[in-house]
C-alpha atoms as an extended CHARMM CRD file, in Angstrom:
* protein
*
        80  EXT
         1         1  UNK       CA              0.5310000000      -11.6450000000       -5.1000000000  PROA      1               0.0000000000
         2         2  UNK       CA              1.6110000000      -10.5360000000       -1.7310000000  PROA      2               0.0000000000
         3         3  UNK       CA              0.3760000000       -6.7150000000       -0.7750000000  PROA      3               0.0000000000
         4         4  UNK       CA              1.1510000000       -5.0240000000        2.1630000000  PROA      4               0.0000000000
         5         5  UNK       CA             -0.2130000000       -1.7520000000        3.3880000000  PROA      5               0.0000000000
         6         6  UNK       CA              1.8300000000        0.5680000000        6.0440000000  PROA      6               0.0000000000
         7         7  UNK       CA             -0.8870000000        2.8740000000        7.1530000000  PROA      7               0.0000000000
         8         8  UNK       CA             -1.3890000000        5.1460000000       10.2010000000  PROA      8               0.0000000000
         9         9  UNK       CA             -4.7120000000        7.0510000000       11.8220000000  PROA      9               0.0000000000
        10        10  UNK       CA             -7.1230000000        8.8650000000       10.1350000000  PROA      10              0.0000000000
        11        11  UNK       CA             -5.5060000000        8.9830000000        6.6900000000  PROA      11              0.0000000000
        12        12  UNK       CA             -8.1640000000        9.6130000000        3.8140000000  PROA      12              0.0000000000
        13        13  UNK       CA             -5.7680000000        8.3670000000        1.4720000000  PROA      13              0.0000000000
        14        14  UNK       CA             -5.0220000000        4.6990000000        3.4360000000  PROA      14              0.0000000000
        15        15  UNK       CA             -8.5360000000        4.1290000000        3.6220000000  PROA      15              0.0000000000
        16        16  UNK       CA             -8.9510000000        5.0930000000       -0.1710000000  PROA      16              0.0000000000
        17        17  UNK       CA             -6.5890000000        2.6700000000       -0.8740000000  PROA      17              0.0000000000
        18        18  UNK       CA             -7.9570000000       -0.0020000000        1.0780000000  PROA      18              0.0000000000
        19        19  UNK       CA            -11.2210000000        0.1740000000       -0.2360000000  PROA      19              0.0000000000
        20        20  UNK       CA             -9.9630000000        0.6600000000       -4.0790000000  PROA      20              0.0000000000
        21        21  UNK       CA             -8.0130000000       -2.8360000000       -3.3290000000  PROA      21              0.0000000000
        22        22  UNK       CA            -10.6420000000       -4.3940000000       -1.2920000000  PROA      22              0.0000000000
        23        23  UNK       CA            -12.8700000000       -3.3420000000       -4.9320000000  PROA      23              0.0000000000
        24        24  UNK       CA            -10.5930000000       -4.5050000000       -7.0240000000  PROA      24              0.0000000000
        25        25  UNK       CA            -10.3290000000       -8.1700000000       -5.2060000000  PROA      25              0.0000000000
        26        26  UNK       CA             -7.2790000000       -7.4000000000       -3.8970000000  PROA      26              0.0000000000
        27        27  UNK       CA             -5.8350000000       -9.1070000000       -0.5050000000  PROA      27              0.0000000000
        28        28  UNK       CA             -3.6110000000       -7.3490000000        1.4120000000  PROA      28              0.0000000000
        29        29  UNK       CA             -1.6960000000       -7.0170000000        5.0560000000  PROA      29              0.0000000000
        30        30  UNK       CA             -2.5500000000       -3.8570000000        6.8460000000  PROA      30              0.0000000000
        31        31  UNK       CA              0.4450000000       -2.6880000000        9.0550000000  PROA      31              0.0000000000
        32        32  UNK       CA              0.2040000000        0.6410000000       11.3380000000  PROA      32              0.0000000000
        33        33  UNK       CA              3.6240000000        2.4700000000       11.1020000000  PROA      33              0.0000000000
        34        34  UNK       CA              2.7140000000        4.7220000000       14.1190000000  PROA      34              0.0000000000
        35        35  UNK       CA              4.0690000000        1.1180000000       16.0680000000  PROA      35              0.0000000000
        36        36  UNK       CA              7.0500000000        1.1320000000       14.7750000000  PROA      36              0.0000000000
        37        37  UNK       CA              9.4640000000        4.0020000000       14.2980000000  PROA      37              0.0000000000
        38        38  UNK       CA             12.3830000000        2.0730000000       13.0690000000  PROA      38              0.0000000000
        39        39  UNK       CA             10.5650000000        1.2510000000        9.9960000000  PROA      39              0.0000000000
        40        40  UNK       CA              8.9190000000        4.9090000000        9.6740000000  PROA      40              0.0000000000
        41        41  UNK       CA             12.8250000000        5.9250000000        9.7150000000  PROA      41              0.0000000000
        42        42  UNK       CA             13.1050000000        3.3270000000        7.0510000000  PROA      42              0.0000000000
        43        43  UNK       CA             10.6320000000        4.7370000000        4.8980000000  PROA      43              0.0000000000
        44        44  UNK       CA             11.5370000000        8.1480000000        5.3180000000  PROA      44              0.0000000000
        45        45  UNK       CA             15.3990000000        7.1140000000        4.0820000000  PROA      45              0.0000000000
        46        46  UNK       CA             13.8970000000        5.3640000000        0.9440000000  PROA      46              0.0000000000
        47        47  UNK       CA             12.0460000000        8.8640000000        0.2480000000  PROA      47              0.0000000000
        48        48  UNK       CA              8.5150000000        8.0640000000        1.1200000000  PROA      48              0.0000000000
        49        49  UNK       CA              7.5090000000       10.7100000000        3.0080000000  PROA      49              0.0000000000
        50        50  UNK       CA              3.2440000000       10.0480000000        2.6940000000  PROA      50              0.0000000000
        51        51  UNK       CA              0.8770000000        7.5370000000        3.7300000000  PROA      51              0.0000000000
        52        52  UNK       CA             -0.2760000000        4.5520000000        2.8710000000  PROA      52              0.0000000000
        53        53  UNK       CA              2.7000000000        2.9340000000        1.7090000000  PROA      53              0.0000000000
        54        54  UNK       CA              1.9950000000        0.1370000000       -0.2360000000  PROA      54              0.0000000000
        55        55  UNK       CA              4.6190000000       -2.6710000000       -0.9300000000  PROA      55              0.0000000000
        56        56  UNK       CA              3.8210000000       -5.0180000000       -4.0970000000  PROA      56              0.0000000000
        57        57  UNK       CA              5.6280000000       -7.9510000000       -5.0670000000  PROA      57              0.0000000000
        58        58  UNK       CA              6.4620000000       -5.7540000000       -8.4100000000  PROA      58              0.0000000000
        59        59  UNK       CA              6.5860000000       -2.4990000000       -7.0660000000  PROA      59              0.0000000000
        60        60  UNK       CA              6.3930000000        0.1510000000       -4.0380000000  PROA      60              0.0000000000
        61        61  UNK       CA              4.6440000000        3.3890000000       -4.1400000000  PROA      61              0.0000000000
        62        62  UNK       CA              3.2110000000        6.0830000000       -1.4390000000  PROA      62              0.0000000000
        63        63  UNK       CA             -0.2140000000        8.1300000000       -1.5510000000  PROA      63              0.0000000000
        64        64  UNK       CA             -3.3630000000        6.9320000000       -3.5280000000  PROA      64              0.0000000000
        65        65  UNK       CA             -2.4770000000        5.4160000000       -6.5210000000  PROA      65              0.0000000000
        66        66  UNK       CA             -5.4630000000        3.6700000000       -8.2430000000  PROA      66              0.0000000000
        67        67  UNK       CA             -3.9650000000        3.2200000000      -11.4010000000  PROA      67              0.0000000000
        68        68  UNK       CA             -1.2500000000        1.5150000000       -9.7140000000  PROA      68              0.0000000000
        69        69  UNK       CA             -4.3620000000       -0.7630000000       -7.6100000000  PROA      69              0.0000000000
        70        70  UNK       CA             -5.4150000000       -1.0990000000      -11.2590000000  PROA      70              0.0000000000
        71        71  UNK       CA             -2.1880000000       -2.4400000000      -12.6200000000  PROA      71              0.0000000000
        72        72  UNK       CA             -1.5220000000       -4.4690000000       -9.5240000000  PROA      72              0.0000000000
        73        73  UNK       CA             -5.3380000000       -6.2100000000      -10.0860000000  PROA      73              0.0000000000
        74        74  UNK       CA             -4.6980000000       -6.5490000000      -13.9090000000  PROA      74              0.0000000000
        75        75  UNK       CA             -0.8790000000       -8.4820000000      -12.9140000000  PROA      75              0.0000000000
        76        76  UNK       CA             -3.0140000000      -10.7020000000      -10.0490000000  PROA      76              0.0000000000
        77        77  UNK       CA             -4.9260000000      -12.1190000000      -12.7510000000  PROA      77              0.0000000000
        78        78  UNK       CA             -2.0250000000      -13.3620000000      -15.1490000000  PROA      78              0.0000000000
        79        79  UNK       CA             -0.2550000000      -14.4110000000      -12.3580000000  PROA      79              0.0000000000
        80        80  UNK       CA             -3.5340000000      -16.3390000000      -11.4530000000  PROA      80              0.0000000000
């Protein structure tokens, strides 16, 4: 399962979610929006409008979400 991450500095919720995947077994790809304002505007067009933003091969969802880490863990192992 490919995760990415779009994260940006001293966020309690990105680092929340990092360690809840990290926990959960989870690999992911860590990107820092603050480098690139084309996909911020991106984002901010498909509604997210909070950080981390993370980007599933299922689904997409902003803030910290552990029952989504959860879910995303749980579909890892079938797809294992």
């Amino acid at each position: 399962m490919s995760i990415t991450v779009y994260t940006k500095a001293h966020c309690p919720q990105c680092d929340a979610t990092k360690r809840q995947l990290t926990k959960q077994g989870l690999e992911f790809e860590q990107v820092d929006l603050t480098e690139d304002q084309t996909l911020i505007d991106q984002f901010i067009a498909q509604g997210f409008k909070q950080t981390p933003i993370v980007v599933t091969d299922q689904e997409t969802w902003s803030g910290y979400r552990p029952d989504l880490i959860r879910k995303a863990a749980q579909s890892a192992k079938v797809f294992a």
